[in-house]
PyMOL CGO cylinders between C-alpha atoms (Angstrom):
from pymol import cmd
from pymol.cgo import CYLINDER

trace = [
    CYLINDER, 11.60, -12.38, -6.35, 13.78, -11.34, -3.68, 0.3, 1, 1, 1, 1, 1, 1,
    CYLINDER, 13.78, -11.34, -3.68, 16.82, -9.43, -4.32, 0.3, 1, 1, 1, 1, 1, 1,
    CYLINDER, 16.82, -9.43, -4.32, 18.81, -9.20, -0.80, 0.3, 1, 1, 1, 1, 1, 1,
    CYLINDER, 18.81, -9.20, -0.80, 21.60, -6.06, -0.23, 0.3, 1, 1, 1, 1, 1, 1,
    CYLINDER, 21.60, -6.06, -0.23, 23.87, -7.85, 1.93, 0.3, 1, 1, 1, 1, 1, 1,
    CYLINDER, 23.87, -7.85, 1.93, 26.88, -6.25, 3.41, 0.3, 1, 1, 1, 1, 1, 1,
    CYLINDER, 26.88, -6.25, 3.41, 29.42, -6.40, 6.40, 0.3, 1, 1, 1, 1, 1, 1,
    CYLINDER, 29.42, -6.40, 6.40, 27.99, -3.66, 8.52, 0.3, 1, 1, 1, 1, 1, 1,
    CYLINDER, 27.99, -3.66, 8.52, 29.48, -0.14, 7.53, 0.3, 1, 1, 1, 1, 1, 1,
    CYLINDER, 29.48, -0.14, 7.53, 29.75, -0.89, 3.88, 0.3, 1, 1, 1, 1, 1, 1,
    CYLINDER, 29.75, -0.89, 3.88, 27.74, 1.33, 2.27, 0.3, 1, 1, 1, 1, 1, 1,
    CYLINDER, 27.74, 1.33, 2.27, 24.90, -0.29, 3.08, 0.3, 1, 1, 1, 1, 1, 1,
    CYLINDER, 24.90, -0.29, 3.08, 22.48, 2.11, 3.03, 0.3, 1, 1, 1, 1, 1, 1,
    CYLINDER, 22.48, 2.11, 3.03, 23.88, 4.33, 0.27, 0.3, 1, 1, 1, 1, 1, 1,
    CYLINDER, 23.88, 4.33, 0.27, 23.08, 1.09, -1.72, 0.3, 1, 1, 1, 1, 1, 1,
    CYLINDER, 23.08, 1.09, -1.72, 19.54, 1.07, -0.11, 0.3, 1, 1, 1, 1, 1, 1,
    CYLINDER, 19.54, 1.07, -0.11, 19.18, 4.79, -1.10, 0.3, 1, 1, 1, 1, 1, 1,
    CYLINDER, 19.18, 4.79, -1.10, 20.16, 4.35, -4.80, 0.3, 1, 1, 1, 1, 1, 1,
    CYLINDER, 20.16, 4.35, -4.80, 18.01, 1.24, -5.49, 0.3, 1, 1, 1, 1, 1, 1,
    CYLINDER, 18.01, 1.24, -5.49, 15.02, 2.69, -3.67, 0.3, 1, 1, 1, 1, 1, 1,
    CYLINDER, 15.02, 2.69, -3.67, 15.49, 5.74, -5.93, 0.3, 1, 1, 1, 1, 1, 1,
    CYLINDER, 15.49, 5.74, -5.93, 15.90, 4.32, -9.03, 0.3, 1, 1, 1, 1, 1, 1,
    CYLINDER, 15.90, 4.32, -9.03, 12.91, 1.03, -8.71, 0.3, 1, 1, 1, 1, 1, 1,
    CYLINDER, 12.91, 1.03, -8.71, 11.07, 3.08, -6.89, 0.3, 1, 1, 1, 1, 1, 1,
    CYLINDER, 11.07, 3.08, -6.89, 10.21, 0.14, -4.00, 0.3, 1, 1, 1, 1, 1, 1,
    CYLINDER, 10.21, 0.14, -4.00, 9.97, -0.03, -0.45, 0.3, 1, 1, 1, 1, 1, 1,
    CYLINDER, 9.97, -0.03, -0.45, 13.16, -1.67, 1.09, 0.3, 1, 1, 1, 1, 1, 1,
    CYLINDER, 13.16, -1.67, 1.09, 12.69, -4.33, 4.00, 0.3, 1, 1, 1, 1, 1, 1,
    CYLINDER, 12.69, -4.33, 4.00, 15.46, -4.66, 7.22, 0.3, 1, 1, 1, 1, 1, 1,
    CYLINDER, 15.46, -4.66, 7.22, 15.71, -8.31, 8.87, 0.3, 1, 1, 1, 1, 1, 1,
    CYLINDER, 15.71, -8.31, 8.87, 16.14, -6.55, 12.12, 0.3, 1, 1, 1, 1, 1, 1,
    CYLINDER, 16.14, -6.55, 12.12, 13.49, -5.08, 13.91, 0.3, 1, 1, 1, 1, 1, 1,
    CYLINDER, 13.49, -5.08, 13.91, 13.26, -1.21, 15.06, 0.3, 1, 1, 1, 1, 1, 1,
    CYLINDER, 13.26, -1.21, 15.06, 13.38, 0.08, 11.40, 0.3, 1, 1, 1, 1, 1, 1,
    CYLINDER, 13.38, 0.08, 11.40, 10.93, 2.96, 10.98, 0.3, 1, 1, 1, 1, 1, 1,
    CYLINDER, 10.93, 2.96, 10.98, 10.35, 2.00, 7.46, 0.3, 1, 1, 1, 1, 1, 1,
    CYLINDER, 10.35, 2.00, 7.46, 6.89, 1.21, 7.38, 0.3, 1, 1, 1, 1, 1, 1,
    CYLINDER, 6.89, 1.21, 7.38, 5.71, 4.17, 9.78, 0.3, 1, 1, 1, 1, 1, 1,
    CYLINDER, 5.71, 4.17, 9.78, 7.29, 6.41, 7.01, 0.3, 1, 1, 1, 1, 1, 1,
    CYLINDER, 7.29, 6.41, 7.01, 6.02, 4.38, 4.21, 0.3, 1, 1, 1, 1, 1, 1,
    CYLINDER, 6.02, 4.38, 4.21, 2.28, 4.73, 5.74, 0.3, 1, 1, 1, 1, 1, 1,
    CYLINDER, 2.28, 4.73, 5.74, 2.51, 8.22, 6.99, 0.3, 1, 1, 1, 1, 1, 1,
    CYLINDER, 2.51, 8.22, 6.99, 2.83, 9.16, 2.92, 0.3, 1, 1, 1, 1, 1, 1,
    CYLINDER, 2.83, 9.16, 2.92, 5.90, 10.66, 3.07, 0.3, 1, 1, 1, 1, 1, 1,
    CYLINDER, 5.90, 10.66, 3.07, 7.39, 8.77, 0.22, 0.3, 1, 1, 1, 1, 1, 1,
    CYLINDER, 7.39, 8.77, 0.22, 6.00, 9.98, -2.57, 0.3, 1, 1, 1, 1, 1, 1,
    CYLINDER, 6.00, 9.98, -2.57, 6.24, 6.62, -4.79, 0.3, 1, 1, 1, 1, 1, 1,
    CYLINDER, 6.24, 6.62, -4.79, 3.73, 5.04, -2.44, 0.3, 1, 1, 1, 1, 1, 1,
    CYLINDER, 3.73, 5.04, -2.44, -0.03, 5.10, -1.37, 0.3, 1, 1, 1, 1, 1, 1,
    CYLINDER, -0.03, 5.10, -1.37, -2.50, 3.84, 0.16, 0.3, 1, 1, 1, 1, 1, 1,
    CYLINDER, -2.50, 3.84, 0.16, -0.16, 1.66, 2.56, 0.3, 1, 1, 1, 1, 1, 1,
    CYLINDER, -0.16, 1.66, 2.56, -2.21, -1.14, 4.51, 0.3, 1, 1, 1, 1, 1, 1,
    CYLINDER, -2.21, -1.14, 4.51, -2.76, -4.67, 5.78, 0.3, 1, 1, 1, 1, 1, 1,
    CYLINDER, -2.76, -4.67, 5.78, -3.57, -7.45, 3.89, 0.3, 1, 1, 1, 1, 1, 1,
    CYLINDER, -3.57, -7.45, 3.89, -7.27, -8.10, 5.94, 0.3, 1, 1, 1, 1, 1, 1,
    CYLINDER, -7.27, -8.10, 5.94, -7.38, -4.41, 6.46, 0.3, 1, 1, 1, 1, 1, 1,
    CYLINDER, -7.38, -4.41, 6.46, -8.89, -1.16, 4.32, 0.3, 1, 1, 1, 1, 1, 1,
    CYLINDER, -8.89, -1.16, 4.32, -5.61, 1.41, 6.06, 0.3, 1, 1, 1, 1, 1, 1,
    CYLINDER, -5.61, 1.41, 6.06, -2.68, 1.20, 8.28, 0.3, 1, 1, 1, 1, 1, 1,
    CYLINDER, -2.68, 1.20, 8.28, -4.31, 2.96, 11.82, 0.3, 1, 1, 1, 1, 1, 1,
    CYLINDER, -4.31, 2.96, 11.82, -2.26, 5.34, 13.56, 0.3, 1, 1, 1, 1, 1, 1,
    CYLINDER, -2.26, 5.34, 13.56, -0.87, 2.97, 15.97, 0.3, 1, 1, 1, 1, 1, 1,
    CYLINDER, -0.87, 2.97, 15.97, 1.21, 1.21, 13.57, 0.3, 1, 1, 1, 1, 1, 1,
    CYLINDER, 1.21, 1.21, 13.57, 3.87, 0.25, 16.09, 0.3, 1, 1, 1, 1, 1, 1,
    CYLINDER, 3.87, 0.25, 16.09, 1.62, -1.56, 17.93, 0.3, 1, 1, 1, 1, 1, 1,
    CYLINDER, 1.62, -1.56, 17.93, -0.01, -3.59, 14.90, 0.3, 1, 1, 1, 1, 1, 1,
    CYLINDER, -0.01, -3.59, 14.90, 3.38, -4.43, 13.69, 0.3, 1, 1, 1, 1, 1, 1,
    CYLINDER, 3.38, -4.43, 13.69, 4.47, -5.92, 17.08, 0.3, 1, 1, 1, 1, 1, 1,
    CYLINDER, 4.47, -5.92, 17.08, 0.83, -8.00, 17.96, 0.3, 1, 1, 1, 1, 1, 1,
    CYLINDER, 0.83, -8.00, 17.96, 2.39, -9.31, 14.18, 0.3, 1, 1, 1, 1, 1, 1,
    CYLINDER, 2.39, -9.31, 14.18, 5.60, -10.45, 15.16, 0.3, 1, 1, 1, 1, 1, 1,
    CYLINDER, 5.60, -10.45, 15.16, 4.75, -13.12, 17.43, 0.3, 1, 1, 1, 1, 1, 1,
    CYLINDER, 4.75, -13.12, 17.43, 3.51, -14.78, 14.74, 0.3, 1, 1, 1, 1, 1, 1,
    CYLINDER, 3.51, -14.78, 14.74, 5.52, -16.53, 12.00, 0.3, 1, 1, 1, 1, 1, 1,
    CYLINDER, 5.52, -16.53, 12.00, 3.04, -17.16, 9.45, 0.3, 1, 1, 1, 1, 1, 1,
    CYLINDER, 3.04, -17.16, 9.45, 4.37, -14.70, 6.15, 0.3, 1, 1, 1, 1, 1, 1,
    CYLINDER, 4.37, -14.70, 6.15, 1.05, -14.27, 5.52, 0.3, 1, 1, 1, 1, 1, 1,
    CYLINDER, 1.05, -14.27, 5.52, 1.20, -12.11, 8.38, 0.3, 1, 1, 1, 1, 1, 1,
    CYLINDER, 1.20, -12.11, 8.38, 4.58, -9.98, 7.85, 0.3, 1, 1, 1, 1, 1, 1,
    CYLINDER, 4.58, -9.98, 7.85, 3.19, -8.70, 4.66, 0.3, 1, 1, 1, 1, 1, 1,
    CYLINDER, 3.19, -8.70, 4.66, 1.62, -5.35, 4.40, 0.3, 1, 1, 1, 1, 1, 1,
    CYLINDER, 1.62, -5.35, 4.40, 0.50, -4.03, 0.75, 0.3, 1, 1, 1, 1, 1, 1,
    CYLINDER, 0.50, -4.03, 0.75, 0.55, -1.06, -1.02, 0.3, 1, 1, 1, 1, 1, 1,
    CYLINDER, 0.55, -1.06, -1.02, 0.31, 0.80, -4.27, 0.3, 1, 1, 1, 1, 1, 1,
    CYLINDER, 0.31, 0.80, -4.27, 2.70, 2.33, -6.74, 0.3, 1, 1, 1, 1, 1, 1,
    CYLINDER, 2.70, 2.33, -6.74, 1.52, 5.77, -7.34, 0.3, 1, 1, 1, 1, 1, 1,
    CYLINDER, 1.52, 5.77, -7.34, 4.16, 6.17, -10.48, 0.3, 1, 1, 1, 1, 1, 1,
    CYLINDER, 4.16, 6.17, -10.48, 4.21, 4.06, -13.54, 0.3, 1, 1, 1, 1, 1, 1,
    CYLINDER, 4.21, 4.06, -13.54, 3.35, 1.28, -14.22, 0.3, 1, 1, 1, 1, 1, 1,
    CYLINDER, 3.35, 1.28, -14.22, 0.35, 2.38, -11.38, 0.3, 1, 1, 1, 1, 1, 1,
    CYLINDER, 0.35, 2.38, -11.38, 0.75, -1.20, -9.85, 0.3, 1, 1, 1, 1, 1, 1,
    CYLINDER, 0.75, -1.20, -9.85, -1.79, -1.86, -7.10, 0.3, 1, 1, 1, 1, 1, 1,
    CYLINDER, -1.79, -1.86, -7.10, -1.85, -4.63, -4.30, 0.3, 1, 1, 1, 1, 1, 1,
    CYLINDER, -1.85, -4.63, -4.30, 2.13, -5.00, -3.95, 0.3, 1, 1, 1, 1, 1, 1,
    CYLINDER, 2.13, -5.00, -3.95, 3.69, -7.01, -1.32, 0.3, 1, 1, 1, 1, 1, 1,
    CYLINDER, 3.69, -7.01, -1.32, 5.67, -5.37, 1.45, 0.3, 1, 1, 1, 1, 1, 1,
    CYLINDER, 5.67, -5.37, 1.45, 7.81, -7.99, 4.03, 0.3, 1, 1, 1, 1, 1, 1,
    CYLINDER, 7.81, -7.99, 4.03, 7.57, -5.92, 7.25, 0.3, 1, 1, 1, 1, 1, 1,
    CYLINDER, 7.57, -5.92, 7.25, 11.13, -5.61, 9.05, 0.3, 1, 1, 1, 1, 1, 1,
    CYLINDER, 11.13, -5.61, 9.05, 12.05, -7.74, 12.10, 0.3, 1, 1, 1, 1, 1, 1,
    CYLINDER, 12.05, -7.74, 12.10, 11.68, -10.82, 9.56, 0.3, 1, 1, 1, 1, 1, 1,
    CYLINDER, 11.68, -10.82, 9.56, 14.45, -12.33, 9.94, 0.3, 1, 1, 1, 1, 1, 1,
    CYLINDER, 14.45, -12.33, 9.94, 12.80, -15.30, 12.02, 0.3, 1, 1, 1, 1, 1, 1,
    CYLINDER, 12.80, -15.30, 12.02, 10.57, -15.61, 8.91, 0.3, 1, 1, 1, 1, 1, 1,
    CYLINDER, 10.57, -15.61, 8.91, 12.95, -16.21, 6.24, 0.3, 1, 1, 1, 1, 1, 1,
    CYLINDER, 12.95, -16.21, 6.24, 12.66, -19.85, 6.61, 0.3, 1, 1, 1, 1, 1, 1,
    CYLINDER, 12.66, -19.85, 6.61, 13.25, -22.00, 3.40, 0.3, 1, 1, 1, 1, 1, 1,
    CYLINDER, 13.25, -22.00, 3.40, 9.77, -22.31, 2.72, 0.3, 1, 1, 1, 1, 1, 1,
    CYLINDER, 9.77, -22.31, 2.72, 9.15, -19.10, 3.34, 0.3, 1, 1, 1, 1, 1, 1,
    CYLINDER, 9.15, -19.10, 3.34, 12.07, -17.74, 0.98, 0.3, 1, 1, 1, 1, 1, 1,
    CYLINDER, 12.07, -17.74, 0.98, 10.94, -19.89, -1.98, 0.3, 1, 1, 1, 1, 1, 1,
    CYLINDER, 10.94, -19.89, -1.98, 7.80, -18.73, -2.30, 0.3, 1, 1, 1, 1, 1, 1,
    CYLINDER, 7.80, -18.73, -2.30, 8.83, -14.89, -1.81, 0.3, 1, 1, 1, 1, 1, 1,
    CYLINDER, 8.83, -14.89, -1.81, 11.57, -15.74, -4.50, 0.3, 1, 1, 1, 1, 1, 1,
    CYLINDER, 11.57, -15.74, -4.50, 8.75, -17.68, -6.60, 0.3, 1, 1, 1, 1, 1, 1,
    CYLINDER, 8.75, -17.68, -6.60, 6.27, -13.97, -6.81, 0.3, 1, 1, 1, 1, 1, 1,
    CYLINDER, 6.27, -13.97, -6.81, 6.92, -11.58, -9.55, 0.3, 1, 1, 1, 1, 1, 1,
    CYLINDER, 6.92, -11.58, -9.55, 6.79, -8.58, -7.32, 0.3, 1, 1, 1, 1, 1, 1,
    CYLINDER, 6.79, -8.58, -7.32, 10.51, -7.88, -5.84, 0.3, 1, 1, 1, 1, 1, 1,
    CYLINDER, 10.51, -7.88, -5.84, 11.27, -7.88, -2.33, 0.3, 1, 1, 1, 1, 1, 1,
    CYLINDER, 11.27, -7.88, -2.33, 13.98, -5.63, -1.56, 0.3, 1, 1, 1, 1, 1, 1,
    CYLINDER, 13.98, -5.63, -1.56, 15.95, -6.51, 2.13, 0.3, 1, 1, 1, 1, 1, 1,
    CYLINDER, 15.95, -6.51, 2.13, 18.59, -5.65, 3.68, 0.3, 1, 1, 1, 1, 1, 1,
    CYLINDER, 18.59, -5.65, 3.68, 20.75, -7.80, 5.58, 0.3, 1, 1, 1, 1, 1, 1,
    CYLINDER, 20.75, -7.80, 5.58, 24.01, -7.78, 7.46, 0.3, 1, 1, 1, 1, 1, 1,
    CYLINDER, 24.01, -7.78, 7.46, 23.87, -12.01, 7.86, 0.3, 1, 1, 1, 1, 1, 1,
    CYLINDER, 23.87, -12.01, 7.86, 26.09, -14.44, 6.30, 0.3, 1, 1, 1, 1, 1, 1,
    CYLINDER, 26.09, -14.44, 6.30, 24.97, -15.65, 2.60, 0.3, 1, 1, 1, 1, 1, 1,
    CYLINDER, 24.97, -15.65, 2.60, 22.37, -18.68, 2.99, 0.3, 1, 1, 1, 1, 1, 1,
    CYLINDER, 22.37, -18.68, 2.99, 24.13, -22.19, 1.69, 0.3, 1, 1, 1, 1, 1, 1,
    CYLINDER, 24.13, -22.19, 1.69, 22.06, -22.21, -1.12, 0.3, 1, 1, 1, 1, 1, 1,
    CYLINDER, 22.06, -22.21, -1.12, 19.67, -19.66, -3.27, 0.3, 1, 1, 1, 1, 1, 1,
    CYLINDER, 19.67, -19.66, -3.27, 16.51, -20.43, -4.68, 0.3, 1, 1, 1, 1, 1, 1,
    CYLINDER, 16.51, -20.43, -4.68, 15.49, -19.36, -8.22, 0.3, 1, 1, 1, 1, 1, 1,
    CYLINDER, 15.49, -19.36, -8.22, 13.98, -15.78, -7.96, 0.3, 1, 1, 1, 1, 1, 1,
    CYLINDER, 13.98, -15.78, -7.96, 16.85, -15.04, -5.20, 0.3, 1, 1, 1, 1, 1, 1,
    CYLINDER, 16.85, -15.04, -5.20, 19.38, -12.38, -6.28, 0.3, 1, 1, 1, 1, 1, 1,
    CYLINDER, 19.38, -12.38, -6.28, 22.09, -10.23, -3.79, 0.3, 1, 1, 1, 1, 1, 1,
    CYLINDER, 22.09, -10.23, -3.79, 23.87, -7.27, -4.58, 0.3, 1, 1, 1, 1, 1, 1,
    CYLINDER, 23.87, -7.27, -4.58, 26.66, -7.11, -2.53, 0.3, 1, 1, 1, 1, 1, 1,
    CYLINDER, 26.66, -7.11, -2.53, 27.97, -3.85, -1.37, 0.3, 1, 1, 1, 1, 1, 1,
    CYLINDER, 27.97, -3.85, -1.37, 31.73, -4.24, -0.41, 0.3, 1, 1, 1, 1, 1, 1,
    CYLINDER, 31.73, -4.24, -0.41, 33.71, -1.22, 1.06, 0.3, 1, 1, 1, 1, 1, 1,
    CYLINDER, 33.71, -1.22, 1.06, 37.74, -0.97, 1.79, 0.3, 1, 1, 1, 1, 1, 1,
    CYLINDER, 37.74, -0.97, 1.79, 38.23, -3.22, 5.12, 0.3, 1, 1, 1, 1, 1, 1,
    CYLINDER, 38.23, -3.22, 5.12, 40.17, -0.28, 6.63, 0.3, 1, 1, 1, 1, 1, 1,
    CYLINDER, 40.17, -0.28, 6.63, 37.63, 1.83, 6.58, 0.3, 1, 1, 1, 1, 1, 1,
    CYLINDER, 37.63, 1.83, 6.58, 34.75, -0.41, 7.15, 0.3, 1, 1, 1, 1, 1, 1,
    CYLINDER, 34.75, -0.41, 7.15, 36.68, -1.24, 10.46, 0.3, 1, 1, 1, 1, 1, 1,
    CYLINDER, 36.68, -1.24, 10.46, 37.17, 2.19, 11.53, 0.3, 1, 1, 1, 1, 1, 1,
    CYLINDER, 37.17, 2.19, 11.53, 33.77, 2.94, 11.19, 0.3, 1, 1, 1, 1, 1, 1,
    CYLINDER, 33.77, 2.94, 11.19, 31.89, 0.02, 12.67, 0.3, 1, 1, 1, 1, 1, 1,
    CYLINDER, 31.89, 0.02, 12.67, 34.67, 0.54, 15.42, 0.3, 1, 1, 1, 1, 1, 1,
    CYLINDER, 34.67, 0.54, 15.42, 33.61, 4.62, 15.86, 0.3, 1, 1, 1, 1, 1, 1,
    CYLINDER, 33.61, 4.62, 15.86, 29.78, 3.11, 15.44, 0.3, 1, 1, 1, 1, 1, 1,
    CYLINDER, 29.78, 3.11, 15.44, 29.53, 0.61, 18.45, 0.3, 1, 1, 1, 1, 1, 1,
    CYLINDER, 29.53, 0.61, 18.45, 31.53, 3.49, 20.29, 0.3, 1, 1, 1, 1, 1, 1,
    CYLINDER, 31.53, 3.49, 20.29, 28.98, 6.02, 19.52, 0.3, 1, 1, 1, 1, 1, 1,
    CYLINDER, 28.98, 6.02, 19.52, 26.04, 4.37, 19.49, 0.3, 1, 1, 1, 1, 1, 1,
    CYLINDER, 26.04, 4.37, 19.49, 26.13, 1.23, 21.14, 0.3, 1, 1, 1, 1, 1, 1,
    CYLINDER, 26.13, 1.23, 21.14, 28.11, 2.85, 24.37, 0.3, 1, 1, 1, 1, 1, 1,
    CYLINDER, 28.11, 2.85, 24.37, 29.87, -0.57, 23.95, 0.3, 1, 1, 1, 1, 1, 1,
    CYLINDER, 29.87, -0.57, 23.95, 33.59, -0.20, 25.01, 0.3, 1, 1, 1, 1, 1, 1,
    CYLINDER, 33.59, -0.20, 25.01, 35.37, -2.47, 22.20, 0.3, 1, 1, 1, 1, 1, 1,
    CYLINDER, 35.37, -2.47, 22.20, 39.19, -1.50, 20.89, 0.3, 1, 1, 1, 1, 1, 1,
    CYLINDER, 39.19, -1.50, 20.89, 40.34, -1.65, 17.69, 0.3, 1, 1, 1, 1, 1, 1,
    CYLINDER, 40.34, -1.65, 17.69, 41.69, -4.53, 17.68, 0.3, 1, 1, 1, 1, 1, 1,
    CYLINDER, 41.69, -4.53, 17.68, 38.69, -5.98, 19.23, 0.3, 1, 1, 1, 1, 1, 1,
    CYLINDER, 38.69, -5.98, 19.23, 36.75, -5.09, 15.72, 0.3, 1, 1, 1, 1, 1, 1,
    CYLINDER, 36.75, -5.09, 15.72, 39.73, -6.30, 13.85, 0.3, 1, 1, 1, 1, 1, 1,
    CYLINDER, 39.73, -6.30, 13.85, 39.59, -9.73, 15.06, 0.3, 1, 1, 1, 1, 1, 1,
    CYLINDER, 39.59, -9.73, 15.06, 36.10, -9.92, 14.66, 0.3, 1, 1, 1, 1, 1, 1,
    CYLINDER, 36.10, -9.92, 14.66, 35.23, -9.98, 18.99, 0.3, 1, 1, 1, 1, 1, 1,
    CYLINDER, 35.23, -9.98, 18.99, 32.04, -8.19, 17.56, 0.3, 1, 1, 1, 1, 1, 1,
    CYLINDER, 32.04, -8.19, 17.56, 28.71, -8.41, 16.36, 0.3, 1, 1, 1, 1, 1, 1,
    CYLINDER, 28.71, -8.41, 16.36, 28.65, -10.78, 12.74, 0.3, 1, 1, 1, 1, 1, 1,
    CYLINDER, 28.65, -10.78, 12.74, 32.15, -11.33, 13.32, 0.3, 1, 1, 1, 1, 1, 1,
    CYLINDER, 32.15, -11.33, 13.32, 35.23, -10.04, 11.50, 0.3, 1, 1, 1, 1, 1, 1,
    CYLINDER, 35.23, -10.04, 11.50, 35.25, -8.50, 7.74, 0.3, 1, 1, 1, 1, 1, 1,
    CYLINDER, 35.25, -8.50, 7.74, 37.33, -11.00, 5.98, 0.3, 1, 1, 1, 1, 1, 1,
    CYLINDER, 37.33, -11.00, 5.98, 35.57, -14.39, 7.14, 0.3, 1, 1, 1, 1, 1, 1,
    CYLINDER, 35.57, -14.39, 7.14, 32.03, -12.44, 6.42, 0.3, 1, 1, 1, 1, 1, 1,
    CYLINDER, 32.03, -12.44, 6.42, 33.55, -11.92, 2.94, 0.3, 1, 1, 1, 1, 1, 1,
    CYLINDER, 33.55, -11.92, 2.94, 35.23, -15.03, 2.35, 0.3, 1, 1, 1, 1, 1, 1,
    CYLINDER, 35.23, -15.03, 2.35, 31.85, -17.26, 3.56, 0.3, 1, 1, 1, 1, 1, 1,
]
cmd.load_cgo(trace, "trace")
C-alpha cells in the first residue's frame, strides 16, 4: 500500500507528515533526495523503530550516506528498500522502508507492486497527481489558503534558496512545480 501526502509546497506539508508519523507510528519517505530521514531512523532516535538495516545486510554501518548514494544509481526497488522493525505493537518485524531520492523509481511497475504489499509506504511528494492510481494507492492531500501558501514559498526560495524571485513571480507560477491553482486544479 502506498498512501502519498501530496501538497503544493508550503502547505502544511510536514505538519501532515508529523501527525501521521505520530499517530501510525511509520517511517515517512521524501521523493527528493537530501532528506536525513533514514540517518535519523538508523541512529535510533525514533523511538518506534529498531534495528534499521539493508535488505542483504545484518545493520545500517555508520557511513550511511555513502551506502544510500552507491544505491541510487541503481533503479532496481529491490535496492531503495531498507527494513526495519516496529518496536511498539503489533511488534512487526522485517518492514519495508522506500529510501528518499525515489522519485526516479516510482515507475508504474514499480508503484503497483508497492501499492500491491500490505505494509504502507508513507511519501511525501510535492509532484503533480499521477493520471491514474493503482489499487493499494491512497493520497491525503494537505491544502493550505493560496495567500498564504504564496507568501511563504515566496519568503522560502528568498531565504533559503538565495533565489531572487518577486511576488508576482510566485504568483504566476515562474517557480519551481509551477503556480498553486493549476497544481490544485490538475
Amino acid at each position: 500500500m502506498i498512501i502519498y501526502i501530496a501538497s503544493y509546497p508550503r502547505s502544511g506539508n510536514s505538519l501532515t507528515q508529523q501527525t501521521i508519523q505520530t499517530f501510525f507510528e511509520r517511517p515517512m519517505t521524501v521523493v527528493y533526495g537530501g532528506s536525513r530521514k533514514p540517518e535519523t531512523y538508523a541512529s535510533g532516535a525514533v523511538n518506534f523503530l529498531k534495528n534499521w538495516r539493508w535488505p542483504k545486510d545484518k545493520t545500517i554501518s555508520k557511513s550511511l550516506w555513502g551506502k544510500l548514494h552507491a544505491q541510487i544509481n541503481k533503479n532496481n526497488l529491490e535496492n531503495w528498500i531498507a527494513l526495519y522493525d516496529l518496536n511498539v505493537p503489533p511488534y512487526t518485524k522485517d518492514c519495508r522502508y522506500l529510501l528518499p531520492g525515489c522519485l526516479s523509481v516510482l515507475t508504474p511497475k514499480n508503484r503497483q507492486k508497492l501499492a500491491a504489499e500490505e505494509s504502507p509506504f508513507f511519501i511525501k511528494t510535492h509532484e503533480l497527481p499521477y493520471q491514474e492510481y493503482f489499487e493499494g494507492e491512497y493520497v491525503i492531500l494537505a491544502v493550505r489558503h493560496p495567500g498564504s501558501v504564496l507568501w511563504s514559498y515566496f519568503n522560502f526560495i528568498k531565504d533559503f534558496w538565495q533565489d531572487v524571485k518577486t511576488l508576482d513571480e510566485v504568483i504566476r507560477g515562474e517557480v519551481t512545480f509551477g503556480s498553486w491553482s493549476e497544481w490544485y486544479q490538475s
